[in-house]
C-alpha positions as CSV (number, residue, x, y, z in Angstrom):
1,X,0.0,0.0,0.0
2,X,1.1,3.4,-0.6
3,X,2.8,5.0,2.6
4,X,1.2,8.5,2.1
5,X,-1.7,9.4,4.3
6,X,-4.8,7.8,4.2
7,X,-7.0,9.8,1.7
8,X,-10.6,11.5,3.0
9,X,-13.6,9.6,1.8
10,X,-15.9,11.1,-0.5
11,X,-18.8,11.9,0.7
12,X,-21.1,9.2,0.1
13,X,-24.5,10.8,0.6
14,X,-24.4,13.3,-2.4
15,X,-28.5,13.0,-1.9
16,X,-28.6,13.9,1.7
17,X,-30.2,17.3,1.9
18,X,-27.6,20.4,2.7
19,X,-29.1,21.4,6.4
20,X,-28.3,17.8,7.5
21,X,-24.9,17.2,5.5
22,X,-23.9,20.4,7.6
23,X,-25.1,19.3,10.7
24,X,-23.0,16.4,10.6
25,X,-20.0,18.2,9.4
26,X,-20.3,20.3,12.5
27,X,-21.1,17.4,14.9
28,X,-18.2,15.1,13.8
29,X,-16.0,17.9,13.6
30,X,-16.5,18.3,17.5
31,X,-16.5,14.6,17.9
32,X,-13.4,13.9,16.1
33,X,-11.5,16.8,17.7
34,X,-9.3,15.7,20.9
35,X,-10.0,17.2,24.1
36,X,-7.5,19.4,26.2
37,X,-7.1,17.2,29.0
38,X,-3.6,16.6,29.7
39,X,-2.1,13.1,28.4
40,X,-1.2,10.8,30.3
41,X,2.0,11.0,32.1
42,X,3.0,7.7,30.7
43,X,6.2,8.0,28.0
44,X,5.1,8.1,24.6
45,X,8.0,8.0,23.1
46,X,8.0,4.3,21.7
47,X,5.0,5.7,19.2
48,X,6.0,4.4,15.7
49,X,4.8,6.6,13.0
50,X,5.7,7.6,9.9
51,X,3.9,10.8,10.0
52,X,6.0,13.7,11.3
53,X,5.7,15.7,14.3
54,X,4.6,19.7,14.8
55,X,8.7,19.8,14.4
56,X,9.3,18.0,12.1
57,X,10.9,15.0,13.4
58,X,9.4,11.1,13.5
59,X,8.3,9.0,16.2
60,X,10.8,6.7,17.4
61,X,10.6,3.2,17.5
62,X,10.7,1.0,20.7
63,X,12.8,-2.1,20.2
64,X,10.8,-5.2,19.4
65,X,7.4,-3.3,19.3
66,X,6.8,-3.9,15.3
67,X,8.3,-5.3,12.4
68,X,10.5,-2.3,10.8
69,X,8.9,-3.1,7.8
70,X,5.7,-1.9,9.1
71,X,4.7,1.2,8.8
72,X,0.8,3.2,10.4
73,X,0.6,4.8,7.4
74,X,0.5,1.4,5.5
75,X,-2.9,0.9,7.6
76,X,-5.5,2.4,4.4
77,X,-8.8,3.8,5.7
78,X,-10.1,5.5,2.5
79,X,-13.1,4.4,1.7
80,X,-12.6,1.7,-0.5
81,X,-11.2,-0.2,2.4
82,X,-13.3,0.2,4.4
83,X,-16.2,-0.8,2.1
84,X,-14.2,-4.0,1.2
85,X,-14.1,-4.9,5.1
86,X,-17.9,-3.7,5.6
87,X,-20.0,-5.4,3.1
88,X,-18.7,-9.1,3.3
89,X,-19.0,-8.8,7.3
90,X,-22.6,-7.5,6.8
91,X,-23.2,-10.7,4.7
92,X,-22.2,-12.8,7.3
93,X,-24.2,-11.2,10.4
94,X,-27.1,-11.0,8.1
95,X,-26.6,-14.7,6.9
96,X,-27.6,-16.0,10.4
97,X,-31.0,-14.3,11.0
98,X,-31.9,-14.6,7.2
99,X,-31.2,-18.4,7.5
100,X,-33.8,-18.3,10.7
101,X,-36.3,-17.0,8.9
102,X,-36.0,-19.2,6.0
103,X,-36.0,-22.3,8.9
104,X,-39.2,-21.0,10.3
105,X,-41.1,-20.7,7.6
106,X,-39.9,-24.4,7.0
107,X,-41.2,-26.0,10.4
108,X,-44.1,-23.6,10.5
109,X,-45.5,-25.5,7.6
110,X,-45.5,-28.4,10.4
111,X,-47.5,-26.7,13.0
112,X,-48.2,-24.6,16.2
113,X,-46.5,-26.8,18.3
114,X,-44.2,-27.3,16.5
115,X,-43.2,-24.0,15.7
116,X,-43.5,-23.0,19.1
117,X,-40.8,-25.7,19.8
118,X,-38.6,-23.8,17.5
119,X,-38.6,-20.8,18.9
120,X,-38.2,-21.8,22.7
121,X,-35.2,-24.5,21.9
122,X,-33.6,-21.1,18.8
123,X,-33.9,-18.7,21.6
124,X,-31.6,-21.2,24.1
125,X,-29.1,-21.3,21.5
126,X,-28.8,-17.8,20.3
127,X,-28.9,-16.9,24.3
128,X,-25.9,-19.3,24.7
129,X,-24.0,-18.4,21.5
130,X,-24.9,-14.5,21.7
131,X,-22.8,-14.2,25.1
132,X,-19.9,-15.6,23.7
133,X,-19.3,-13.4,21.0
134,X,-15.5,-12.0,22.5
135,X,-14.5,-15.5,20.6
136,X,-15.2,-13.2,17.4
137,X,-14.6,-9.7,19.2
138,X,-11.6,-10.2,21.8
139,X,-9.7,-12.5,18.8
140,X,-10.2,-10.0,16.1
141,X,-8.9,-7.0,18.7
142,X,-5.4,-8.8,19.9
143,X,-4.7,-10.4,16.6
144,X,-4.8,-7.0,14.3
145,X,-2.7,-5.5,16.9
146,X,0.1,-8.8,16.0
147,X,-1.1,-7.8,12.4
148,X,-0.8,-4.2,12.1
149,X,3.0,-4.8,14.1
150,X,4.0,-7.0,11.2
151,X,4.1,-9.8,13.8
152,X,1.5,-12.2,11.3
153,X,2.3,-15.4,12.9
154,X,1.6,-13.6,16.2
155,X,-2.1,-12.9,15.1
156,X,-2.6,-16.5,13.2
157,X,-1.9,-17.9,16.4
158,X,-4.4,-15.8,18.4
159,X,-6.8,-17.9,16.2
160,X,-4.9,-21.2,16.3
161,X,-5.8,-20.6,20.6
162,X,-9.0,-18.8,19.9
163,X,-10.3,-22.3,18.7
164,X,-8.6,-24.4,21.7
165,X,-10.7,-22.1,23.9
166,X,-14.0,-22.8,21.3
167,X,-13.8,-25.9,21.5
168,X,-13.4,-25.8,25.1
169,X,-15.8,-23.5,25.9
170,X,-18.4,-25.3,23.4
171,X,-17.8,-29.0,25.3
172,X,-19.0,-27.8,28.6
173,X,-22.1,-26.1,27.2
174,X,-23.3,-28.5,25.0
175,X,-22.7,-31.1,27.7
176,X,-24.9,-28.9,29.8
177,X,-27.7,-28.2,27.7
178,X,-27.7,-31.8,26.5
179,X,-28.0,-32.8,30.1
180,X,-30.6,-30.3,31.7
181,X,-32.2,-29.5,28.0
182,X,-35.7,-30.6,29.4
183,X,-35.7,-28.7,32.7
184,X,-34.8,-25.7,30.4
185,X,-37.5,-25.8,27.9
186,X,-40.0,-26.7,30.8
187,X,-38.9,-22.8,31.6
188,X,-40.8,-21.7,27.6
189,X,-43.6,-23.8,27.8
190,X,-46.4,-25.7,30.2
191,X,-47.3,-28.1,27.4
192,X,-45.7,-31.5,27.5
193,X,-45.7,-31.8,23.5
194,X,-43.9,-28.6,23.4
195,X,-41.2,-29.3,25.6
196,X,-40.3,-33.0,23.8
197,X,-40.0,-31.4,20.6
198,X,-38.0,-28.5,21.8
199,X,-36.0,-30.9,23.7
200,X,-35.5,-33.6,20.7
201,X,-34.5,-30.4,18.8
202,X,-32.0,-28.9,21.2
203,X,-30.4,-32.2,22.1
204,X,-29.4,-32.8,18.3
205,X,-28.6,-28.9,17.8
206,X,-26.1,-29.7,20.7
207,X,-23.6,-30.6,18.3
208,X,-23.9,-27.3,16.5
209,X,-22.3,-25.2,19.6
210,X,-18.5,-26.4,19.1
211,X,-18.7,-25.3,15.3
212,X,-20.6,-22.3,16.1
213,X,-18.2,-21.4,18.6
214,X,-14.8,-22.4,16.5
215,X,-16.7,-20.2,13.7
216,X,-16.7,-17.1,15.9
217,X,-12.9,-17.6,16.7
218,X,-12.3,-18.0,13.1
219,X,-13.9,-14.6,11.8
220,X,-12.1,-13.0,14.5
221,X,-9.0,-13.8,13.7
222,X,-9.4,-13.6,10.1
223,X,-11.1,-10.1,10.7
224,X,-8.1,-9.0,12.6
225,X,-5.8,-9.2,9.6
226,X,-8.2,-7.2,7.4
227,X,-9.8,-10.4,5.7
228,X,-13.8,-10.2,5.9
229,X,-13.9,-12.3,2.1
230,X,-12.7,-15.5,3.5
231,X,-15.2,-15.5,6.0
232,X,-18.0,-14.8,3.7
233,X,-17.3,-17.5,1.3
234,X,-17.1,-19.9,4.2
235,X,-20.5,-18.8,5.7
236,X,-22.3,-19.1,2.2
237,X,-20.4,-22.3,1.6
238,X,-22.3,-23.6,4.9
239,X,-25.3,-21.4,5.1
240,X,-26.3,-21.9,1.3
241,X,-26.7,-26.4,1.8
242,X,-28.0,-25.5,5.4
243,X,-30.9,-23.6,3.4
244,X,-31.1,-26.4,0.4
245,X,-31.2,-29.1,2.8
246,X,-33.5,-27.5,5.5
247,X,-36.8,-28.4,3.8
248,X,-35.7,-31.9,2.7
249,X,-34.6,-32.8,6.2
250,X,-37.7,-31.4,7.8
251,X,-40.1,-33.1,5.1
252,X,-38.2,-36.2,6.2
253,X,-37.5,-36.3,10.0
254,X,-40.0,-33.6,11.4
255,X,-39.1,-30.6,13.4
256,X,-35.6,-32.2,14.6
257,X,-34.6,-31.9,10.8
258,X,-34.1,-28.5,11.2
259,X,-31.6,-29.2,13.6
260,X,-29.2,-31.6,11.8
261,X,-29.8,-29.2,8.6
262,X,-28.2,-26.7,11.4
263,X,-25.2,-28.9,12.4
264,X,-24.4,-29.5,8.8
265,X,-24.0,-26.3,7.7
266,X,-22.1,-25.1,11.1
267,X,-19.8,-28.2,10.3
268,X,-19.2,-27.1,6.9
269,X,-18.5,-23.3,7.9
270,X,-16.1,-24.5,10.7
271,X,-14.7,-26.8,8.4
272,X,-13.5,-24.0,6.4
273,X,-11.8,-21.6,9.4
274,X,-10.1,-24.6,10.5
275,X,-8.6,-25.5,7.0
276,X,-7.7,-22.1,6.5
277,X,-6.4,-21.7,10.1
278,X,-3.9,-25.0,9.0
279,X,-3.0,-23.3,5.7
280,X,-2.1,-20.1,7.4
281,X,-0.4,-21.4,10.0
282,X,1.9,-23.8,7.6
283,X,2.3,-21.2,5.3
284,X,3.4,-18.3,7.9
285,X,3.4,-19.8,11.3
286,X,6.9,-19.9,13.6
287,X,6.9,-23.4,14.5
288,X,5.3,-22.4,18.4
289,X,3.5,-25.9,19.7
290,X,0.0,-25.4,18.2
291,X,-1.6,-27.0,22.0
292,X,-3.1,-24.9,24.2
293,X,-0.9,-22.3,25.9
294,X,-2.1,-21.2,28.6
295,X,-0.9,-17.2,28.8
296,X,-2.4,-16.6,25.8
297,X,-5.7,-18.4,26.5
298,X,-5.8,-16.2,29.7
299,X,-5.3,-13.3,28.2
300,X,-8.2,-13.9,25.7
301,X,-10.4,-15.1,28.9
302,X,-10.1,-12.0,30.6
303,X,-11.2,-9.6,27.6
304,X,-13.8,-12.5,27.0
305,X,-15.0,-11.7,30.5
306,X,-15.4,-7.9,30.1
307,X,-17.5,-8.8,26.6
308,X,-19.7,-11.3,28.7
309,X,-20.8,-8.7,31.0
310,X,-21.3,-6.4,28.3
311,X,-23.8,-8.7,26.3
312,X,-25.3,-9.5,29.5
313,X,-26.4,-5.9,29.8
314,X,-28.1,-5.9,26.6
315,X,-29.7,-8.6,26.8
316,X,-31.0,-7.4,30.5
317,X,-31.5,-4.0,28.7
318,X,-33.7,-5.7,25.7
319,X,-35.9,-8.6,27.4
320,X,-36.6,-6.3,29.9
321,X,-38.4,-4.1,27.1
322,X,-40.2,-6.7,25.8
323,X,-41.3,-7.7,29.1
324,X,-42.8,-4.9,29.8
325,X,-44.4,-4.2,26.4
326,X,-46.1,-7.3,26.8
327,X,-47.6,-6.2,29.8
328,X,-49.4,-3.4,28.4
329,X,-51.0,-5.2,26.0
330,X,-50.9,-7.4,22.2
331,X,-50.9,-4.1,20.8
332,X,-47.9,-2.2,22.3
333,X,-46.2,-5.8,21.9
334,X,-46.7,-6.3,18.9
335,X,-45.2,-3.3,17.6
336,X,-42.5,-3.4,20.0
337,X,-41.7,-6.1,18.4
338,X,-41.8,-4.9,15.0
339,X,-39.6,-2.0,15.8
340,X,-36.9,-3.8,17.5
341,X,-36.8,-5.9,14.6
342,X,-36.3,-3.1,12.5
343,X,-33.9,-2.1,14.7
344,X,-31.9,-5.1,15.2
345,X,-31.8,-5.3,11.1
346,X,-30.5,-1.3,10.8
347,X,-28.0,-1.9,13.5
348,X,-26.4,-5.3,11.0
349,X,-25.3,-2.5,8.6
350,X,-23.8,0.0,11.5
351,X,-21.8,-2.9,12.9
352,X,-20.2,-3.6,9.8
353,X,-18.9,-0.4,10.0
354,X,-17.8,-1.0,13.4
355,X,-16.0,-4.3,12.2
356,X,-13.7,-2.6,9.7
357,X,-13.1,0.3,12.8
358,X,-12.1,-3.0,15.0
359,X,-9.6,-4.3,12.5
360,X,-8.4,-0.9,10.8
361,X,-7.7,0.8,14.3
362,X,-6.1,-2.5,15.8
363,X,-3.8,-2.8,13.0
364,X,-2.8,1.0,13.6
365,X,-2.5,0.8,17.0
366,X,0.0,-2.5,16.7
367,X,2.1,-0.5,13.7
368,X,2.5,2.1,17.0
369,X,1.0,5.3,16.3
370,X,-1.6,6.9,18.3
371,X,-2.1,9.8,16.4
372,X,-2.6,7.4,13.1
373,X,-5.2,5.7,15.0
374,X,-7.0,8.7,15.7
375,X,-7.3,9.5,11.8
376,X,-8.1,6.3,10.9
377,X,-11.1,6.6,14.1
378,X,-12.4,9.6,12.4
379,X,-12.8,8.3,8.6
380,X,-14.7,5.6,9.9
381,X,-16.9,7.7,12.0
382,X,-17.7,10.5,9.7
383,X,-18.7,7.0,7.1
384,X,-20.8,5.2,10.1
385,X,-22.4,9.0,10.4
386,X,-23.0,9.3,6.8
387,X,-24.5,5.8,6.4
388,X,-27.1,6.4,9.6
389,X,-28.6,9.8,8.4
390,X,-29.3,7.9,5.0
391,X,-30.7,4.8,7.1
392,X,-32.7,7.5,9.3
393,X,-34.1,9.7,6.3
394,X,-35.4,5.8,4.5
395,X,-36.7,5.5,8.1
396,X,-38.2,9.1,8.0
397,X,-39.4,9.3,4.7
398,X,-41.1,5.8,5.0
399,X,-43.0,6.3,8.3
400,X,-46.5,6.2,6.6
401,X,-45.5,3.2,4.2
402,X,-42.7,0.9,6.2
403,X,-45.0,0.0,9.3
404,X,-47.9,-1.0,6.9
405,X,-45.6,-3.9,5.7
406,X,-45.6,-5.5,8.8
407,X,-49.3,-5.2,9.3
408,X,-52.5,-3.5,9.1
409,X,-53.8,-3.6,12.3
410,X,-54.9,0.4,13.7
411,X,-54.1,-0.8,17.1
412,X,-50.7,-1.6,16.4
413,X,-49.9,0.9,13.7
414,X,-51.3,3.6,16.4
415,X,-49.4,2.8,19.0
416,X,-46.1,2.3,16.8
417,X,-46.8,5.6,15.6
418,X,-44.6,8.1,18.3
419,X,-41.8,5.2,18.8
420,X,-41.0,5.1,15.3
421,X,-39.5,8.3,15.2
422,X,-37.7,7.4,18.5
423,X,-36.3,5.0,16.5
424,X,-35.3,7.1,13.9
425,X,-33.0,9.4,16.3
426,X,-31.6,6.0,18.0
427,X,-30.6,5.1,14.5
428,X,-28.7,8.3,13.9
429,X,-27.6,8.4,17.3
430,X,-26.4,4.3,16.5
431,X,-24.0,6.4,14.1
432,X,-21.8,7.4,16.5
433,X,-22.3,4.5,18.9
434,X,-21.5,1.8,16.5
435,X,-18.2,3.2,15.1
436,X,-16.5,4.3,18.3
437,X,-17.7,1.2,19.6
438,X,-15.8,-0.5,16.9
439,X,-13.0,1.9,17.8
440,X,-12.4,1.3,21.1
441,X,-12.6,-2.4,21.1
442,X,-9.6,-2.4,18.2
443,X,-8.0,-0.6,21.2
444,X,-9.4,-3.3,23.4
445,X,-10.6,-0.9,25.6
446,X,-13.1,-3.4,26.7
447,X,-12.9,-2.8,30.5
448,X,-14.8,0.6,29.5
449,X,-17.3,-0.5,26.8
450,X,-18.2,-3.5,29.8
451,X,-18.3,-0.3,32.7
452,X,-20.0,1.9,30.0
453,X,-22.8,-0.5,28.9
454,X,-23.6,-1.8,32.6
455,X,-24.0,1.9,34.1
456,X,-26.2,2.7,30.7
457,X,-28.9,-0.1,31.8
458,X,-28.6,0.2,35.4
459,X,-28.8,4.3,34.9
460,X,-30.2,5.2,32.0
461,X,-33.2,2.2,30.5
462,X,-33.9,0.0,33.8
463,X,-35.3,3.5,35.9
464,X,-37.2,4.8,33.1
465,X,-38.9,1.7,31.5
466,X,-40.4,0.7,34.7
467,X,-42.1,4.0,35.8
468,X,-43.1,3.4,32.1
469,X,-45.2,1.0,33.5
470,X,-46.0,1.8,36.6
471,X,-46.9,5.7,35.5
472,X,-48.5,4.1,32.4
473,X,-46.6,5.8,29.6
474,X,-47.2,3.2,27.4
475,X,-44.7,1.9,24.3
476,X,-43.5,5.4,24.2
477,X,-42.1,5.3,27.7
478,X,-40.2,1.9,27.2
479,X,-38.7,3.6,24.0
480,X,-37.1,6.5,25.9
481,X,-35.4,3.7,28.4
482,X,-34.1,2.5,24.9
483,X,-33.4,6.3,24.1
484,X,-31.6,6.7,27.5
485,X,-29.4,3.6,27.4
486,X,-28.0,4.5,24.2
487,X,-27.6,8.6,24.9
488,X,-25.0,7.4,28.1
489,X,-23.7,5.5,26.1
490,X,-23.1,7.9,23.2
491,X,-22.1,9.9,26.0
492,X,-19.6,7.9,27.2
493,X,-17.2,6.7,24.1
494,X,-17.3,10.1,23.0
495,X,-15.8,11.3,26.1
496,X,-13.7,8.7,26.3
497,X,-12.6,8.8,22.3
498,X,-11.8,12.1,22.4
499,X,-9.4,11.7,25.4
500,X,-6.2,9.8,25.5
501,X,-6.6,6.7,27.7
502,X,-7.6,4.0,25.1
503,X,-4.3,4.8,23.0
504,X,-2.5,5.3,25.9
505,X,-3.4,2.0,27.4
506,X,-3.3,0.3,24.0
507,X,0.6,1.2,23.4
């Protein structure tokens, strides 16, 4: 790559009207703008950079920090890249819940019950899977630091220990929820039909949860050295028979069909990372023993832990809103339900943005240069920015159209009517989130995201969604918890972005 400064996107919203193109110039321009604060009083002077000082000198290098060969500027944030990073990870988070529709429209053909055993045994999995995301997260973070240092072995063998820990991790929890799987779905249902099927189901999707899990470590790793393409050929390698085979095997065995259709494509997908991984490692790798080392599986542990808590919070922060939507009513649920759908889809595109902050920042912050990682921050942010005004004007400019997809009742469309523009402003306000979120956790400044996210529910949605209910405020009060929890956390990684501390610790 050329070693001149990354170049300025162009704007990609030539359509966006000129009142809110300026307010976001204005808004990212005091976002992006470090504060005052004095630095740390930690010695800086290891920074590797090849862009030059107010003096004109260069940062110095630290021995054994990087490779000499690399160099920040190398890491490319123009918009090209990070388009190339974005839309093949927002393939593969969309794969998943496009595949789950496609598999409930499949059993749903069978039934109620049987249906209803879907969803009960899907939500177990997704809960179990969905809280170990830092396989994906944590991996990606330490292994484009080895990357963006030159040290590529280093950050293959984050993944080669990634998947020790998946398929440790995956062993214990598939043993449990074999084990106790119909004590759990008793928890989703009172009748005895549901709870065999769910449990026949869950018991055979069992064998999913190591593949799932050594899948997770293998996007992260992958991800971390600025790959997203792999990864998407191997989840449509998997994903595409899952879906070809779905209907056959459910035609065939019944509802548990849709589970070995599951653990086929998993196995397929995992298949792939772990070839790769062997490839990669052959190829680059520095002869370390490829068994389990135990410093490096700790230190991927204890940023796991940080992500845990943090996904506990939103799930707290999100089945709390539902639970009390359903208490006011079918109505209000109902169209709780169709906006957090809505939401949950927006938010796939905004995390791919934070994705290609994850790997561009990590790699900048392993080449050594702070003030490179700030730049590279700020072109991803003013493009996360850019792409939520035009998801909030579609959002806007659809209000009397978009609901009516979803359906025609005038009790739900009423009472979606003054949360969907809630949503709208948590969509541009997801902007911001999204891509410093991305940020920081290339810094893996995940002690603060986990702080950040906790305080946000316990503070800002948990307070205001009960006296929601209790005051009744209806759907509109449990959107402005939502509204709260994310404004502290905007709040909060703005502070912290434009301060110091995450390169500081980082370096």
């Amino acid at each position: 790559m050329s070693s001149s400064a990354p170049r300025r996107p162009a704007p990609p919203l030539r359509a966006t009207p000129t009142r809110i193109a300026s307010l976001a110039t204005s808004t990212l321009s005091t976002l992006s703008t470090p504060s005052t604060r004095p630095k740390s009083a930690r010695p800086l002077a290891h920074l590797a950079s090849a862009d030059e000082n107010h003096d004109g000198t260069r940062d110095t290098d630290a021995p054994g920090t990087h490779d000499p060969s690399t160099d920040a500027s190398e890491v490319c944030a123009d918009t090209r890249t990070i388009l190339g990073l974005a839309w093949p990870a927002l393939v593969v988070l969309a794969a998943t819940p496009l595949y789950l529709l496609w598999d409930t429209a499949v059993v749903g053909r069978l039934g109620a019950l049987d249906l209803a055993a879907l969803a009960a045994g899907a939500t177990v999995l997704s809960t179990v899977t969905t809280q170990l995301t830092f396989l994906s997260y944590g991996t990606t973070a330490r292994a484009a630091r080895h990357y963006g240092a030159g040290r590529r072995s280093s950050a293959i063998y984050e993944g080669v220990q990634a998947s020790w820990v998946a398929v440790g991790v995956g062993a214990v929890l598939a043993a449990i929820v074999f084990s106790f799987a119909p004590h759990i779905m008793g928890f989703f249902s009172s009748d005895a039909t549901v709870v065999h099927l769910a449990t026949q189901w869950m018991r055979v999707t069992c064998l999913s949860v190591i593949p799932a899990l050594l899948v997770m470590a293998g996007n992260g790793w992958l991800r971390g050295m600025s790959n997203t393409r792999l990864p998407l050929y191997f989840t449509l390698a998997g994903v595409i028979p899952m879906a070809i085979t779905v209907p056959w095997s459910v035609g065939r065995y019944g509802m548990v069909g849709s589970a070995y259709a599951n653990v086929f494509g998993e196995s397929i997908i995992a298949a792939c990372f772990l070839g790769a991984l062997v490839v990669f490692w052959r190829r680059e790798g520095d002869g370390r023993p490829l068994s389990p080392q135990w410093n490096v599986i700790k230190a991927q542990l204890t940023m796991g832990r940080d992500l845990i808590a943090r996904s506990l919070s939103f799930q707290v922060a999100f089945i709390s809103a539902a639970a009390v939507a359903g208490r006011m009513g079918s109505a209000p649920l109902a169209a709780h339900q169709i906006l957090l759908q809505l939401w949950n889809f927006l938010t796939l595109v905004l995390d791919s943005v934070a994705i290609a902050a994850q790997a561009l920042v990590g790699a900048a912050l392993g080449a050594g240069s702070a003030r490179h990682a700030r730049r590279v921050g700020n072109i991803v942010l003013r493009f996360s920015v850019a792409a939520s005004v035009l998801l909030a004007l579609c959002l806007g400019s659809g209000a009397g159209v978009i609901p009516r997809l979803f359906t025609q009742d005038p009790a739900v469309l009423s009472t979606m009517a003054g949360p969907w523009w809630m949503l709208v402003v948590l969509v541009l306000m997801g902007g911001v989130v999204f891509a410093l979120d991305g940020v920081l956790l290339g810094a893996a400044d995940v002690a603060f995201l986990r702080t950040a996210t906790m305080v946000s529910v316990i503070v800002g949605f948990i307070p205001v969604v009960w006296m929601a209910y209790i005051f009744h405020w209806g759907l509109v009060g449990v959107w402005c918890g939502l509204l709260g929890f994310i404004s502290i956390r905007l709040a909060a990684v703005v502070w912290r972005y434009r301060g110091s501390a995450w390169t500081d610790n980082a370096l």
